[in-house]
C-alpha positions as CSV (number, residue, x, y, z in Angstrom):
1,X,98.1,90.4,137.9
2,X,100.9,87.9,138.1
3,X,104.5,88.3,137.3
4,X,104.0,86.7,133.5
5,X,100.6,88.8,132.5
6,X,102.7,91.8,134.1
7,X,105.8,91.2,132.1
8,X,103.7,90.8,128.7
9,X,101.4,93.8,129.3
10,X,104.7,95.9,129.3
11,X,105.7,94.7,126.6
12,X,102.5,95.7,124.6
13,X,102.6,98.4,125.9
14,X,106.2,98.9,124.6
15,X,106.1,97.8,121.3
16,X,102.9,99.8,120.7
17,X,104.3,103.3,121.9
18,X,107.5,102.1,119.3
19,X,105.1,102.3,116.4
20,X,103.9,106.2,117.1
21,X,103.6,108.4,114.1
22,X,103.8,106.1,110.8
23,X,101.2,107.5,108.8
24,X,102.4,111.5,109.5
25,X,105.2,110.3,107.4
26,X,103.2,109.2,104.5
27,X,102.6,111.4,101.7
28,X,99.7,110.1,99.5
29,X,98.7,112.1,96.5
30,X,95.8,111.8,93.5
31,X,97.8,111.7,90.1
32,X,95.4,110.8,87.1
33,X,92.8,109.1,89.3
34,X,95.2,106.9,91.1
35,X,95.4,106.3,94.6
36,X,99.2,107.2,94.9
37,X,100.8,106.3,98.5
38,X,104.4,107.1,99.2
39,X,106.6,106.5,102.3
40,X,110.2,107.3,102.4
41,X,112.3,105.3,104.7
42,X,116.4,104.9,105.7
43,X,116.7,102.4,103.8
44,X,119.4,103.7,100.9
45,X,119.2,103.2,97.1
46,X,116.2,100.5,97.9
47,X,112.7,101.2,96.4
48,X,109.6,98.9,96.4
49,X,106.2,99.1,94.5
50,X,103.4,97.6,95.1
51,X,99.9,98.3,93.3
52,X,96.4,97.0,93.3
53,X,94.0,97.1,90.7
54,X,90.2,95.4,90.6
55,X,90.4,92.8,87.7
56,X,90.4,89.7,89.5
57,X,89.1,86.4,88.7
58,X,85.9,87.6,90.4
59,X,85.3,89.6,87.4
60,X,85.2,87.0,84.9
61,X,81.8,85.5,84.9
62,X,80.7,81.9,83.9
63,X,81.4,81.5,80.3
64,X,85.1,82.6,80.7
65,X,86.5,82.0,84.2
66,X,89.8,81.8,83.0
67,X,89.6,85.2,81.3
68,X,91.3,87.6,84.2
69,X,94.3,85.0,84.5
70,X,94.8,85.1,81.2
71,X,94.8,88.9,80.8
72,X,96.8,89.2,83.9
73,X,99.7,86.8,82.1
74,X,99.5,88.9,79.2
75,X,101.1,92.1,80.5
76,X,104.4,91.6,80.5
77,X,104.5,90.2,77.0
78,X,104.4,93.1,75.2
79,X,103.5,96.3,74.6
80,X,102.9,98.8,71.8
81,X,106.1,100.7,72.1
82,X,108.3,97.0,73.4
83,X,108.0,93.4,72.8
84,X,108.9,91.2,75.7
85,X,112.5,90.8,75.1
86,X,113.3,94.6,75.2
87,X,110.9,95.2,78.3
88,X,113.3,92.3,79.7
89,X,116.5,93.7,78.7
90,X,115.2,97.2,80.1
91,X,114.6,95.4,83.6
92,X,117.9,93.3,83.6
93,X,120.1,96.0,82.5
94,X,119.6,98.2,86.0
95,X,118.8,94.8,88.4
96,X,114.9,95.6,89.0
97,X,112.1,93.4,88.8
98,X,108.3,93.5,87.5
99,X,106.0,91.1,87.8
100,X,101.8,91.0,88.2
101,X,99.8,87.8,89.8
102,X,95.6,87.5,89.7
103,X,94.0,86.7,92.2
104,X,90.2,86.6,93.9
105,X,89.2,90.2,93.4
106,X,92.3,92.1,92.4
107,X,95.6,92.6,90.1
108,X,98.5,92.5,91.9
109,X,101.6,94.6,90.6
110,X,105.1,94.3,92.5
111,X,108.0,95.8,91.3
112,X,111.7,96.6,93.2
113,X,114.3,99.0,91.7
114,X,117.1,101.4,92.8
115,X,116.5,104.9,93.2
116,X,118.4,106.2,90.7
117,X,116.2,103.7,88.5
118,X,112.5,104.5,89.8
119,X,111.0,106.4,87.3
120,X,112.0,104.0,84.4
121,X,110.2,101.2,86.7
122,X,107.1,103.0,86.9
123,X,107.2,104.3,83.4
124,X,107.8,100.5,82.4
125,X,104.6,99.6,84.8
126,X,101.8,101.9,83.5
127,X,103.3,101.6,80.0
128,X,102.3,97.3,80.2
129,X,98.9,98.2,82.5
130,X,98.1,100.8,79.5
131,X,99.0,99.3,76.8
132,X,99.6,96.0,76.2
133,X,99.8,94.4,72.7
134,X,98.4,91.2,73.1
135,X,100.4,89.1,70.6
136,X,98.2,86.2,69.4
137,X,101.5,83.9,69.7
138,X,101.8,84.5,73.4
139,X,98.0,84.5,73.6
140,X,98.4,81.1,72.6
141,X,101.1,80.0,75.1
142,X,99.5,81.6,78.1
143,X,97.0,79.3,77.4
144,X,99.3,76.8,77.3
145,X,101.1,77.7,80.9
146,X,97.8,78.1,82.6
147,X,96.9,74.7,81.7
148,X,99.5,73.1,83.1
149,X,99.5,75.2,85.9
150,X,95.9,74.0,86.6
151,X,96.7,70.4,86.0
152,X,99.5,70.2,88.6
153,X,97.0,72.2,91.2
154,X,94.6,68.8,90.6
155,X,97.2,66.8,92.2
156,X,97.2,68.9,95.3
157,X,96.1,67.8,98.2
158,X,95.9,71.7,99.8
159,X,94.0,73.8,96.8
160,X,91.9,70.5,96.2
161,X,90.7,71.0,99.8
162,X,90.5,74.5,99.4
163,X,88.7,74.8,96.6
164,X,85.8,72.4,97.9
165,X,85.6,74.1,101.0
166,X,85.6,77.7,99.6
167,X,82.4,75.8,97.2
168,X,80.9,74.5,99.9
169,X,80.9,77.8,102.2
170,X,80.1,80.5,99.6
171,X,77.5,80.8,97.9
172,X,76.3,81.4,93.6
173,X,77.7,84.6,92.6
174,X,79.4,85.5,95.7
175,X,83.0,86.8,94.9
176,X,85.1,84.5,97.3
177,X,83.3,81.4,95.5
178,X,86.2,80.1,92.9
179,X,85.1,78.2,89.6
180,X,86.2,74.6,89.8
181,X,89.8,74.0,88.3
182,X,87.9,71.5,85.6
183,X,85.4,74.6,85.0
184,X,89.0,76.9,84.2
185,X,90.8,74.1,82.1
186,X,87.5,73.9,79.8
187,X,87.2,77.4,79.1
188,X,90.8,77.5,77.6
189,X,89.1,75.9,74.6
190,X,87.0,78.9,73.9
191,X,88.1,81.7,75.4
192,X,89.5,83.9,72.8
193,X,92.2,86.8,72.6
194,X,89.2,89.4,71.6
195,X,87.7,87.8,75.4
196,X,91.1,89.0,76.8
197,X,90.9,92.2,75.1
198,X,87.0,92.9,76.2
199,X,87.8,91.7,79.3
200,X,90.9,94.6,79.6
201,X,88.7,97.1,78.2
202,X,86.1,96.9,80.7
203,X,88.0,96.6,83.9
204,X,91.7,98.2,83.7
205,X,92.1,101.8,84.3
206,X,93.3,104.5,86.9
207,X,90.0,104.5,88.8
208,X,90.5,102.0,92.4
209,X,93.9,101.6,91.2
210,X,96.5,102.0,94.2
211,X,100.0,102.4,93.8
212,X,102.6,101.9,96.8
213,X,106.1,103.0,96.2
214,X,108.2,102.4,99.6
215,X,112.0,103.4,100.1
216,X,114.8,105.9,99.5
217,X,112.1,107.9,97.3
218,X,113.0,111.2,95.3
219,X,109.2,112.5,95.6
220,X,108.7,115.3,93.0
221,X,110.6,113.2,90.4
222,X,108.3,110.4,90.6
223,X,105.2,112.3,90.7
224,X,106.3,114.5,87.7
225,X,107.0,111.1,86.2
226,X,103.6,109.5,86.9
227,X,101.9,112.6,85.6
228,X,103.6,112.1,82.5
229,X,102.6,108.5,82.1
230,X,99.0,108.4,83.1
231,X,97.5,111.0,81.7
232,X,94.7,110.7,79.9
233,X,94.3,107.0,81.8
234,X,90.3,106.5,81.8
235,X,88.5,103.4,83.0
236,X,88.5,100.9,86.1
237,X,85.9,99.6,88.6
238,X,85.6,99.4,92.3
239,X,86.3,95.8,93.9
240,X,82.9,93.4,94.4
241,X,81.7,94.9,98.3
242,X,78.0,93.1,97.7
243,X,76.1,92.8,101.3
244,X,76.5,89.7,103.3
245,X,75.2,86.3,101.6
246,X,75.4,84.0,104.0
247,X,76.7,80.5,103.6
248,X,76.1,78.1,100.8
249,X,74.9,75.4,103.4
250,X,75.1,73.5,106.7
251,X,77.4,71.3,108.6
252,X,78.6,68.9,106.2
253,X,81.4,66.4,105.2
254,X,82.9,66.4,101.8
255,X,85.6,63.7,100.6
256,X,88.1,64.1,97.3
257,X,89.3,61.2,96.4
258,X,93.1,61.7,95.0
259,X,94.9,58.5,94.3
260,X,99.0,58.0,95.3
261,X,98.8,60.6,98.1
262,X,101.1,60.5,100.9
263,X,99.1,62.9,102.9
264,X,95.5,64.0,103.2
265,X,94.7,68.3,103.7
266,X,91.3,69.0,105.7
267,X,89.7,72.0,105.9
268,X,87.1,72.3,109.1
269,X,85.1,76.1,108.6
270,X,82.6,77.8,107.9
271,X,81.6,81.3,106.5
272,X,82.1,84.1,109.5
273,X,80.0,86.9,108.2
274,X,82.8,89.5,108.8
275,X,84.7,91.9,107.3
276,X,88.2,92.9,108.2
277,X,86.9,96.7,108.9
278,X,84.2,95.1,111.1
279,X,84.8,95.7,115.0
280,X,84.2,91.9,116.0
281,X,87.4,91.5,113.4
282,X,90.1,91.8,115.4
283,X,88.7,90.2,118.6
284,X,88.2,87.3,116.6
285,X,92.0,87.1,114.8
286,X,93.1,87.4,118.3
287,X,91.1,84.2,119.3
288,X,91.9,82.9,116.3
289,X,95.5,83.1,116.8
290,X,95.0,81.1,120.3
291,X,93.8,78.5,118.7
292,X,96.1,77.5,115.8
293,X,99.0,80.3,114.9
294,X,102.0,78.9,114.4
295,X,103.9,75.7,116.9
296,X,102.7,78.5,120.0
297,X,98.5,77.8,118.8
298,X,96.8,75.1,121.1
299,X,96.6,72.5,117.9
300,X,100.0,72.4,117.3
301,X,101.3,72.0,120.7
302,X,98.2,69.3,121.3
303,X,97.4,67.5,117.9
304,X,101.2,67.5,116.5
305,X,103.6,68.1,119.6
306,X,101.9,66.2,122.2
307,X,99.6,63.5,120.1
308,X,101.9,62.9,116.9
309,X,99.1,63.3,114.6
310,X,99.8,65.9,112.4
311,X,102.2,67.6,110.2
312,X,101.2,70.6,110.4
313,X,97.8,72.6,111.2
314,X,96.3,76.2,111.9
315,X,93.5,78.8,112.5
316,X,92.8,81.6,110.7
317,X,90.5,84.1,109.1
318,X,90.8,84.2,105.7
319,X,89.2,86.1,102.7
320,X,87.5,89.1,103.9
321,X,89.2,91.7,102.5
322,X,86.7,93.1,100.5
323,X,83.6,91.3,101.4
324,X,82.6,88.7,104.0
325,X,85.1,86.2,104.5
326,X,85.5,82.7,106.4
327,X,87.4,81.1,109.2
328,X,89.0,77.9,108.8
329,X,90.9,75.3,110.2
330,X,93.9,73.8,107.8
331,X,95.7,70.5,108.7
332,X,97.3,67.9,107.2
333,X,97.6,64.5,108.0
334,X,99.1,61.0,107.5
335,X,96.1,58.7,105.8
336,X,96.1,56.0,108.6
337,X,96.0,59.1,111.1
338,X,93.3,60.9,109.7
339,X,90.4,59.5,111.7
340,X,92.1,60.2,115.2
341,X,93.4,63.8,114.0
342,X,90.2,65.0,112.6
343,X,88.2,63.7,115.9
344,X,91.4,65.7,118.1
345,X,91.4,68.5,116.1
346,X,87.5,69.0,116.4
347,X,87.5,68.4,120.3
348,X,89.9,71.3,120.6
349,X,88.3,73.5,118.3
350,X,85.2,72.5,120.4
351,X,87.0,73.0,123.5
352,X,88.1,76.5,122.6
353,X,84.6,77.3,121.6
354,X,83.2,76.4,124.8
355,X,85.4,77.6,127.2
356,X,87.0,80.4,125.0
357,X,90.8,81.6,125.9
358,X,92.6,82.4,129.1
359,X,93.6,85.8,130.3
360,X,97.5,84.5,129.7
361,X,97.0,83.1,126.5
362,X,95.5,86.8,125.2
363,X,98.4,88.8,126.9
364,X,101.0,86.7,125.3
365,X,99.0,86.5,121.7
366,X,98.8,90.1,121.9
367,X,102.6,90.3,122.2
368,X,103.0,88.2,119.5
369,X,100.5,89.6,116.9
370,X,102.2,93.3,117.9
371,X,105.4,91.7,117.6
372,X,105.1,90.0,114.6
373,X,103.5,93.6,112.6
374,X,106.6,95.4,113.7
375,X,109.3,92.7,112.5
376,X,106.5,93.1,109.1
377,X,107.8,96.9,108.6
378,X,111.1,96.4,109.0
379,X,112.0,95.9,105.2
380,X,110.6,98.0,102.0
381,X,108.9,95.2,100.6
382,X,106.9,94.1,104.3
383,X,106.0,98.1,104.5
384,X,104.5,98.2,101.0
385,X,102.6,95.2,101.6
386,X,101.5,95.9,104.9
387,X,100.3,99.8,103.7
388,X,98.4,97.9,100.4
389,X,96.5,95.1,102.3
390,X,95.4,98.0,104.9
391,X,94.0,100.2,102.0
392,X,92.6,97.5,100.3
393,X,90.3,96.4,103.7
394,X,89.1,100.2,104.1
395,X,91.5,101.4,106.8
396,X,92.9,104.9,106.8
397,X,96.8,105.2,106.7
398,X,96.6,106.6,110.4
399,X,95.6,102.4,111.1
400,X,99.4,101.7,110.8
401,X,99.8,103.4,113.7
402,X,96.5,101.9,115.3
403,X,96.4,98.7,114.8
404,X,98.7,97.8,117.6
405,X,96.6,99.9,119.7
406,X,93.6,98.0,118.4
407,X,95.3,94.9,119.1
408,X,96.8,95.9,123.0
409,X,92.8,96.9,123.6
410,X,91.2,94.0,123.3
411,X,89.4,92.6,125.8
412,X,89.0,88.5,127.1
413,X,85.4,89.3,126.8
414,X,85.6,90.8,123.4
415,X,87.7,87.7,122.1
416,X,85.6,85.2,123.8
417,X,82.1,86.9,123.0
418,X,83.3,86.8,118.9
419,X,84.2,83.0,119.3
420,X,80.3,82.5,120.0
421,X,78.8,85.5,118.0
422,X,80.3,84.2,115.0
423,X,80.8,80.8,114.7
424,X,79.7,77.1,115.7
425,X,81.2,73.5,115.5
426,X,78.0,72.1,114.8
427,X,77.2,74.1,111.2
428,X,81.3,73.6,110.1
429,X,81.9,72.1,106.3
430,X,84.5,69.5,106.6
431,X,86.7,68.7,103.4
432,X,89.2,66.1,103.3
433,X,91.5,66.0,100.0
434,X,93.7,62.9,99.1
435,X,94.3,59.3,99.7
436,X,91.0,58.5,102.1
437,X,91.3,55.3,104.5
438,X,88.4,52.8,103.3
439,X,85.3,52.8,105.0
440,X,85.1,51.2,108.0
C-alpha cells in the first residue's frame, strides 16, 4: 500500500470509529400508530421536526394527477379550530416555522421551534394534518399557485429533461413515472375541492406516518403532548413497494425543443433495478461517486476543467427510496457545445464502465462519502433528515452507526462488479432539453 492509500485508509478508519453509538441514543416510541423517533443532542434551545407521511403524487391516479399537490398546499390554510392568519400569528409570535412540500411517494412535514415552544409546534402540526378546513377560497387559489408554478417549470431546461427521462425509463403505473406537466395543468380544470377532500380521506392518517423531532428535547412532555393530539387518529397507507418493473424501453435519444435557451440539460441513464436496501446499493453509489460527484468526479475534472465544455455535470443514483430507482448522468451545456460534450461525457461514462475505478480513486471516495455523512449530522436539521431518509429506505436506526462501516467495507471488486451487473452504455435514454443546434 502506498503512502496516499495508507493515509486515506486511516482516515476511514477514523472517521468511522468517530460515529460509534448513534442509534443507542435514540429513543423511538409508538404513540397513536405513529412511528415517533427522538434524538436529543447538545445543541441548546434548538429543536427540529421532520415527518413523513405516504400521500404523494404517486397516489393520485390519471384523472386527477394534480390532486396530492393540491391537498398538500391545503394544509396550512386552515383548520377547524384556526384560519391561516391565526395559525400564522401562532408561528410568528415564538420564531418557529411549519411548512409541508409533495413529492413522488410521500408528504413531507418540517418544522423548527425552541424548546420551550415544542409542544405548541407539534400541537399546531397534527392539528393541520387532522383537520384541515379546506376553504373553497383558498381551494381556488391553490389552483391558481400551482399553475403558475407548473408554467414556469415548462421553461426549464433541468425538470424538462427530467421529466422526459424519468418517462422514458419508467414504465405505466410505476410510481417513479411523473405525469407530464401539460397532463397536471389540465387537470386543474376539473379537479374539484370534494377530489381534495376524497383524496385526504383515503390516504392521511397515523398509520406509516414517521415523525422526527431532533434537538434539546424535553421527552415526557412531548410524548404526553402527542398522546393528547393524536388520539383517536385512524387511517393512512404504506408507500407503493410494487416488485421490480423493468424499464419502459431501450437505448434511445429524445430531443425537447425549448426556444430562447441559453443552455441545454441532458440526461444520459437508465433504470438500475435497485433499491437503496439492496446490497449491490452502496457499491454502486460508491462507483457512482467516482464518476461524477462534485469538481473531485472524473467528468468534471475532464469534460469542464480540462475540456471547457460544460457548466456543470454529475452521477448519481436517484429515486429508489421506496421502489426501484435509476442512475443518471446530469449535465448542462452551451448549445454550440452540445455535440462535443455529449460525445465526451459518453466516452467517460464508457471508459468508467469498461475499465471500472482505481484502488485510489475508491480509498479517497470512501473518505469523502464518510466525510461528507459526518459534516451531515452536525446540525439538528442534517440529523433529522439524515434519521428520516434512512427510515424511509428500510434501514434500522442502528444504520446511522453502520453506514460508515458499510461504506469503509467496500471492496474494488464490489464497486467494479455493480458498474457491470447493473448498467450498460449501450441501453441508456438520452434527453436533451432546450435550444438544440440544427441538424447537421
Amino acid at each position: 500500500m502506498n503512502s496516499l492509500r495508507y493515509i486515506l485508509a486511516l482516515s476511514v478508519l477514523s472517521a468511522t470509529n468517530a460515529f460509534a453509538g448513534i442509534a443507542d441514543h435514540v429513543v423511538r416510541t409508538k404513540i397513536a400508530g405513529v412511528d415517533v423517533i427522538a434524538y436529543p443532542t447538545a445543541v441548546k434551545d434548538v429543536v427540529t421536526i421532520y415527518g413523513s407521511l405516504p400521500a404523494g403524487d404517486a397516489f393520485a391516479g390519471e384523472q386527477h394527477p394534480d390532486v396530492a399537490t393540491l391537498t398538500g398546499m391545503m394544509l396550512d390554510k386552515g383548520t377547524s379550530t384556526a384560519d391561516k392568519f391565526a395559525i400564522a400569528q401562532q408561528l410568528e409570535s415564538v420564531g418557529a416555522t411549519i411548512s409541508f412540500n409533495v413529492g413522488a411517494q410521500t408528504l413531507g412535514v418540517r418544522a423548527k421551534c425552541l424548546r420551550k415552544d415544542t409542544p405548541t409546534i407539534l400541537r399546531l402540526i397534527v392539528e393541520q394534518l387532522r383537520r384541515p378546513a379546506f376553504p373553497a377560497a383558498e381551494f381556488e387559489k391553490a389552483k391558481r399557485q400551482l399553475a403558475g408554478a407548473l408554467q414556469r417549470s415548462l421553461e426549464d431546461t433541468d425538470s424538462r429533461a427530467a421529466e422526459a427521462f424519468a418517462r422514458a425509463v419508467y414504465p405505466a403505473g410505476h410510481p417513479n413515472r411523473p405525469a407530464t406537466t401539460q397532463e397536471m395543468l389540465s387537470a386543474l380544470d376539473h379537479t374539484e375541492l370534494e377530489d381534495v377532500k376524497a383524496f385526504y380521506a383515503k390516504y392521511y392518517g397515523p398509520a406509516h406516518f414517521t415523525l422526527v423531532i431532533v434537538g434539546d428535547l424535553d421527552l415526557p412532555k412531548i410524548q404526553s403532548q402527542l398522546r393528547r393530539d393524536l388520539a383517536g387518529w385512524k387511517g393512512g397507507v404504506d408507500a407503493l413497494r410494487q416488485a421490480r418493473a423493468g424499464t419502459a424501453g431501450g437505448a434511445r435519444e429524445e430531443k425537447v425543443a425549448m426556444a430562447d435557451k441559453t443552455s441545454v440539460s441532458i440526461v444520459l441513464g437508465q433504470a438500475s433495478g435497485l433499491r437503496y436496501a439492496d446490497a449491490d446499493s452502496i457499491p454502486l453509489r460508491v462507483g457512482a461517486a467516482v464518476l461524477g460527484s462534485g469538481f473531485t468526479g472524473r467528468l468534471m475534472q475532464i469534460v469542464r476543467d480540462r475540456e471547457g465544455l460544460t457548466y456543470g455535470i454529475g452521477a448519481y443514483l436517484d429515486n429508489d427510496t421506496f421502489t426501484d430507482g435509476d442512475w443518471r448522468v446530469s449535465g448542462s451545456f452551451a448549445p454550440q457545445l452540445l455535440d462535443k460534450g455529449i460525445a465526451s461525457t459518453r466516452r467517460e461514462l464508457e471508459r468508467w464502465w469498461r475499465d471500472g475505478i482505481t484502488a485510489d480513486e475508491l480509498a479517497a471516495r470512501k473518505t469523502d462519502l464518510i466525510g461528507s455523512y459526518k459534516v451531515s449530522l452536525a446540525t439538528t436539521d442534517g440529523m433529522a433528515s439524515v434519521m428520516l431518509r434512512f427510515i424511509q429506505r428500510g434501514k434500522p436506526l442502528s444504520w446511522l452507526d453502520d453506514y460508515p462501516k458499510a461504506v469503509a467495507a467496500v471492496t474494488l471488486e464490489q464497486v467494479n462488479g455493480a458498474i457491470h451487473k447493473y448498467l450498460n452504455p449501450d441501453k441508456m435514454v438520452l434527453v436533451e432539453a432546450g435550444t438544440l443546434p440544427a441538424a447537421k
